[in-house]
N, C-alpha and C positions, 0 to 999 in steps of 0.2 A: 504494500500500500504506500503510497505516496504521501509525503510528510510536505506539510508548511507552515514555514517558518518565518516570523517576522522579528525585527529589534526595530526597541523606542530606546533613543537616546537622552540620555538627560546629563543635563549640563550642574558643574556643583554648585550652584546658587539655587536649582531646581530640588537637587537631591534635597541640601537644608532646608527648604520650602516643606517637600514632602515629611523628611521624616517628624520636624517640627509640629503639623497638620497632623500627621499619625499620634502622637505623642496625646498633643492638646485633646484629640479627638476621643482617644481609648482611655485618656487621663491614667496615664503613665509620666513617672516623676523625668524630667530633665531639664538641666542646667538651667539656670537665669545667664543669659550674658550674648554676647557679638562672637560666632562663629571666627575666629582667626586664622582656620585652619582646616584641611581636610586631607585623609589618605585613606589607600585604600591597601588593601594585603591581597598578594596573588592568591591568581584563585588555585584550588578548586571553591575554598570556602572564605569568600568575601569578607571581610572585616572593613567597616568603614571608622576610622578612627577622626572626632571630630573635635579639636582645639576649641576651647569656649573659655573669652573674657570675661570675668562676671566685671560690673561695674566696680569701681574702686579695686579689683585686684592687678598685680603688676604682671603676673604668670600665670599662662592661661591653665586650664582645666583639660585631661583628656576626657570622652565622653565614646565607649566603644558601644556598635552596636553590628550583632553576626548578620550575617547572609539572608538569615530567614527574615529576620525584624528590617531590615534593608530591604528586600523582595517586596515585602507587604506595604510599606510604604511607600513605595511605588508602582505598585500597585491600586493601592488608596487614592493617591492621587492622579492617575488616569481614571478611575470610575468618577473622579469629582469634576473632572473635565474632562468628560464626556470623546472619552480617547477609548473605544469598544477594547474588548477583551476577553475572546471565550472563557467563559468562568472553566472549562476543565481543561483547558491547554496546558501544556507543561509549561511554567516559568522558568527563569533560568537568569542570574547575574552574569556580564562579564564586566572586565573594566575594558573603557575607551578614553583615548586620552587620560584627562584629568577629571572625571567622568563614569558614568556608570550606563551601561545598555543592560534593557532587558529584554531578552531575547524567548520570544513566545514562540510556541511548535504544537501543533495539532496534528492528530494523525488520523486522514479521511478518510471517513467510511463510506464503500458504495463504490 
């Protein structure tokens, strides 16, 4: 059977968007402060490690979150902008650039 496969790109001012949104959303606790900073750990299993200044502090904060909680928030934030996405597609992170793609793959029946 024939597979298809798509990647959405998201740039790191989009990811901080998302996972913040994710966060606020499911009210789960993270950081007060201004993003400084982002990296990512090769894959297989993504790590997005996110530097945060809280106000009045001189050294930021790291703030790590796995693969899975990264997936879903972006995820979360295509369903909120109305960016389709077969709910049983396999998801899948990789990194691009400085960046993160998620690469969706369905596999067609018929």
């Amino acid at each position: 059977m024939p597979t298809e496969s798509r990647s959405i790109a998201f740039s790191p001012q989009e990811i901080v968007t998302a996972v913040a949104d994710f966060h606020v959303r499911r009210k789960l606790p993270i950081p007060k402060g201004k993003v400084v900073g982002l990296e990512f750990s090769p894959p297989p299993d993504i790590e997005g490690t996110f530097q945060i200044l809280a106000d009045g502090a001189d050294t930021p904060a790291n703030f790590v979150l796995n693969s899975t909680t990264l997936a879903a928030a972006l995820v979360f934030y295509c369903i909120n902008r109305s960016i389709p996405l077969p709910a049983l597609a396999t998801k899948q992170l990789r990194r691009k650039g400085d960046g993160l793609e998620l690469v969706v793959s369905n596999m067609r029946r018929g």
